[in-house]
C-alpha atoms as one frame of an Amber mdcrd trajectory, in Angstrom:
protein
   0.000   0.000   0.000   0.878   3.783  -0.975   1.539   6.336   1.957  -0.983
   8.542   0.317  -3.385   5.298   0.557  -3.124   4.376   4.368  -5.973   5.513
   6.184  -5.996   9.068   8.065  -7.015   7.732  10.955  -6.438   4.308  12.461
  -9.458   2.320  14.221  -8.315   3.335  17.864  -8.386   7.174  17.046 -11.710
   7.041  15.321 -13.255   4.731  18.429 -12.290   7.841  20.549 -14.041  10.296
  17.937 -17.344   7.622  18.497 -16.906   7.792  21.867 -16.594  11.711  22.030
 -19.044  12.147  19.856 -21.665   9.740  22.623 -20.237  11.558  25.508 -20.949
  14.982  24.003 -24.446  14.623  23.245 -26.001  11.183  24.241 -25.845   9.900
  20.759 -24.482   6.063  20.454 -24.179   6.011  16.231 -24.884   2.657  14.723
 -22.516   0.159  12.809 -24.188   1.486   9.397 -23.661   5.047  10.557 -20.543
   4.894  11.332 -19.018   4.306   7.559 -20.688   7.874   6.929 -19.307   9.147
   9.884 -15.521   7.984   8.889 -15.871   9.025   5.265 -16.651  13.141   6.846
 -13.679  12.310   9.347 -11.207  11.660   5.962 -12.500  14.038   3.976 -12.337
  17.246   6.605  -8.591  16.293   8.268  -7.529  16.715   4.614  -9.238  20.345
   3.882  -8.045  21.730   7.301  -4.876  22.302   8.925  -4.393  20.704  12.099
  -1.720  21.739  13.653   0.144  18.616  13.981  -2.635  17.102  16.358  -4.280
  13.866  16.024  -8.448  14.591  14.602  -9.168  13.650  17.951  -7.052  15.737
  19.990  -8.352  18.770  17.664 -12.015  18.475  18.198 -11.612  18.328  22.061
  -9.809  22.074  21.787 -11.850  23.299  19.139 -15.549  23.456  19.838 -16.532
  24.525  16.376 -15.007  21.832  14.768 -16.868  19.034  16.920 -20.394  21.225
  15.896 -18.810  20.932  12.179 -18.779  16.903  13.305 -21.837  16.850  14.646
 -23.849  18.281  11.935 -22.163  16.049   9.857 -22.845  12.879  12.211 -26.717
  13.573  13.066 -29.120  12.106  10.960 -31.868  14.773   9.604 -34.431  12.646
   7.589 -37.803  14.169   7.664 -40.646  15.162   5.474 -43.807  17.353   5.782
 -46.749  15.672   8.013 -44.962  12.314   8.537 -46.808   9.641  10.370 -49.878
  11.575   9.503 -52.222   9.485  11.715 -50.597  11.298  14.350 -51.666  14.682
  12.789 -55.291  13.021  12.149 -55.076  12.698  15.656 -54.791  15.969  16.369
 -56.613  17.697  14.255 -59.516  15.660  15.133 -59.462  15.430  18.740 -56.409
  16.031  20.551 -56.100  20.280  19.184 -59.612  20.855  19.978 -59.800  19.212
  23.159 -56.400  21.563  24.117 -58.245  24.812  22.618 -61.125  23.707  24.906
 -58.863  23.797  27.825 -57.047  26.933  27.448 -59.651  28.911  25.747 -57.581
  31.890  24.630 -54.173  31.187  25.688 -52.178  29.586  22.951 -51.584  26.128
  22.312 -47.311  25.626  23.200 -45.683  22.963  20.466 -42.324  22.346  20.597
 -40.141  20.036  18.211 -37.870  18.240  20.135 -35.525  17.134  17.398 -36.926
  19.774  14.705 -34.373  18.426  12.263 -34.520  20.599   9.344 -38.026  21.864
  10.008 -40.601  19.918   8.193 -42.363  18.902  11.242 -42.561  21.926  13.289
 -44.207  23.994  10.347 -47.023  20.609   9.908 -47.324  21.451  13.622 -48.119
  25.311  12.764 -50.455  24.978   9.749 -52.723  22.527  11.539 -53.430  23.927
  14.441 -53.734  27.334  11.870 -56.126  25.653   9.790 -58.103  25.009  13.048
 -57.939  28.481  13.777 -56.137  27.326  16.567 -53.523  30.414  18.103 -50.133
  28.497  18.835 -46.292  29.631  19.924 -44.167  26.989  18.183 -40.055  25.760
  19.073 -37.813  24.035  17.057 -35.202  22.397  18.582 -32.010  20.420  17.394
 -28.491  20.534  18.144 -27.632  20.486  14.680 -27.199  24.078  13.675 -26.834
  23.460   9.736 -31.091  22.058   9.829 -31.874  24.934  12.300 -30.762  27.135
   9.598 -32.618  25.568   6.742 -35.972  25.980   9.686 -35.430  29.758   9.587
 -35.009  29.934   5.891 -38.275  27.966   5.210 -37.012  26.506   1.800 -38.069
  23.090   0.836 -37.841  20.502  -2.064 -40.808  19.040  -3.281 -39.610  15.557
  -2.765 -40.709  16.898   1.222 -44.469  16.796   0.579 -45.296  12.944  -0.260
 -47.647  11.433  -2.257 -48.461   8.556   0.171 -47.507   9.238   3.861 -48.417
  12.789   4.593 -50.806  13.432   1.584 -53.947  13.868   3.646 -52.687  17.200
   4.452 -50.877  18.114   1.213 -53.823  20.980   0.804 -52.142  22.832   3.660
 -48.850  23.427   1.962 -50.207  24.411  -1.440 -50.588  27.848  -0.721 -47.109
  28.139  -0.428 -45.711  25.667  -3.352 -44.337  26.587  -6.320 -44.543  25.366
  -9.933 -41.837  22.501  -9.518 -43.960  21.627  -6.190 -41.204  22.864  -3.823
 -42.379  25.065  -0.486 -41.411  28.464   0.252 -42.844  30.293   3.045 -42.726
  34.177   3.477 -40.769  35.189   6.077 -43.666  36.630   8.012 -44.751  32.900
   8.759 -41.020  31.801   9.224 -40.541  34.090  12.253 -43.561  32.411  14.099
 -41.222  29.502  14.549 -38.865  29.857  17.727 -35.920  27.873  16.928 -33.242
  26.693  19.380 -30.082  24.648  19.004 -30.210  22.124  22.381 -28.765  19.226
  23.447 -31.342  16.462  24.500 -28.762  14.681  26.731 -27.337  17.431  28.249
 -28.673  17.782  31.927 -28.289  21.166  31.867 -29.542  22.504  29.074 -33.045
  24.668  30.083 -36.083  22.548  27.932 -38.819  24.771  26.900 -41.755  25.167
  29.941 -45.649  24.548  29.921 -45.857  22.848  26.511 -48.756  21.445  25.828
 -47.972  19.273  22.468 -44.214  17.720  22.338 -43.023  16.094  19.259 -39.575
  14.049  20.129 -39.932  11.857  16.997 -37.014   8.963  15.568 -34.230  10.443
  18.662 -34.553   7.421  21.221 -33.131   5.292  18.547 -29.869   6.633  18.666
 -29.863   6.925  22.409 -29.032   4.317  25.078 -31.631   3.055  27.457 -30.599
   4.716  30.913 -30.402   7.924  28.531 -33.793   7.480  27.391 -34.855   7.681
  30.677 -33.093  10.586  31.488 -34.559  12.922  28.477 -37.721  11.212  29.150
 -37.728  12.652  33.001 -36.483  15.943  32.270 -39.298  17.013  29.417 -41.800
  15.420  31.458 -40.851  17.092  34.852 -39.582  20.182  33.266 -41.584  20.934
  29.863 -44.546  19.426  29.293 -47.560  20.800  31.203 -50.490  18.749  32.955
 -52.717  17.127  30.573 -49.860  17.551  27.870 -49.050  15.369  24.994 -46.474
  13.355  23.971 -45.821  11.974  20.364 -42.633   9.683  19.535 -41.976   7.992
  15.856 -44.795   5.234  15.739 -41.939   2.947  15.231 -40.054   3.859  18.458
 -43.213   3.024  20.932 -42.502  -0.764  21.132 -38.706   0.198  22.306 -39.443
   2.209  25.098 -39.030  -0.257  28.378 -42.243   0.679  30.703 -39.552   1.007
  33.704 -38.437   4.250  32.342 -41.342   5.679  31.809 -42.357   8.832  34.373
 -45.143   7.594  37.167 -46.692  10.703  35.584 -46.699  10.033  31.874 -49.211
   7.090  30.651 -49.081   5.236  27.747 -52.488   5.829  25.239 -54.258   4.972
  22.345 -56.770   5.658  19.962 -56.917   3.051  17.083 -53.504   2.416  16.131
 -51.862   5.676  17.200 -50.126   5.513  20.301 -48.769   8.515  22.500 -48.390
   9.638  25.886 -49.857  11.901  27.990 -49.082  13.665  31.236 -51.125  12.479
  34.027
């Protein structure tokens, strides 16, 4: 083998990166994740200069270049209404039962892992659409998708023709003749966005939301951290009576003994969620 073809980094090193990278923020990347993950690694130590230091070494005195990783790392797969049965939900029963409650006070949503910003603007134009008043938050802690959220630029491969289609009519006011989305910026700004670390203990959650999304983010998480994000945005964000959706997929992964005594498990058909006692 060539010099120039031995690998930039050798196993050890990038096992430290992983295990950096799960320290850092919670997140425990999978085997099939991790080939993406070392591909960004060989391709960024050869466009900067590091100073003589091992990758590792550099990201542990250089905060903006672990972000840089990070972004690069984090998964950000999302589309407009996803899972709509949860939205169905919503809209039919769980929105109006909140407005109900409240009255005039607006209905709090927040995104826990807003990705790129599909499903926080859903969020918005249903409860719109239901004349429903609402304060909305975006969080990830990938700054790169919280970025693309403020913009409010979209492809049209975002709005499906399968999954999500129910509520298609919602975004055609604001598609364009190649079907991609583009919201004005006066409906952009109604979306709070925050970059926020689920795993970090002390980051400060939003408080007194009433609908929390935290949708495909247990999956890269380990179970004792599960249970830790689970307590803190039941304890410290989500308000009595409050919802909670997670990826329809995720449901039968979450172990009963880390669930909050004051979050139960519900139903209604074959959408299941979680609501604060």
């Amino acid at each position: 083998m060539k010099e120039s073809d031995s690998p930039v980094i050798d196993k050890n090193e990038f096992d430290s990166i992983i295990a950096l990278i799960s320290f850092q923020t919670g997140i425990v990347p999978r085997e099939s994740h991790k080939t993406g993950i070392m591909n960004f690694i060989e391709k960024r130590v050869k466009e900067i200069d590091l100073g003589g230091l091992p990758y590792h070494s550099y990201l542990r005195l250089n905060k903006e270049e672990f972000d840089v990783l990070v972004n690069a790392a984090t998964v950000n797969e999302t589309y407009f209404f996803r899972e709509e049965a949860q939205f169905s939900l919503l809209k039919e029963k769980l929105f109006p039962e909140i407005r109900a409650r409240l009255s005039t006070a607006p209905v709090r949503i927040w995104s826990a892992a807003a990705s790129s910003g599909e499903e926080i603007y859903s969020l918005y134009l249903l409860a719109q659409s239901l004349g429903i008043k609402s304060q909305c938050i975006a969080s990830d802690i990938n700054s790169e998708v919280l970025e693309k959220c403020r913009l409010g630029h979209y492809a049209a491969s975002t709005a499906k023709k399968i999954d999500g289609a129910k509520f298609n009519y919602l975004l055609a006011p604001f598609q364009s003749a190649d079907k991609s989305v583009i919201f004005p910026p006066e409906l952009c700004s109604k979306i709070e966005r925050r970059q926020l670390n689920l795993s970090c203990r002390d980051e400060i959650f939003p408080k007194n939301i009433n609908v929390i999304f935290m949708r495909n983010v247990f999956i890269y998480f380990t179970m004792e951290m599960r249970g830790q994000i689970l307590n803190k945005i039941v304890n410290e964000s989500l308000c009595e009576g409050g919802y909670l959706f997670v990826s329809m997929s995720e449901i039968a992964s979450i172990d009963p003994k880390i669930l909050p005594k004051n979050l139960e498990k519900c139903s209604d058909g074959k959408v299941f969620y979680f609501r604060k006692k």
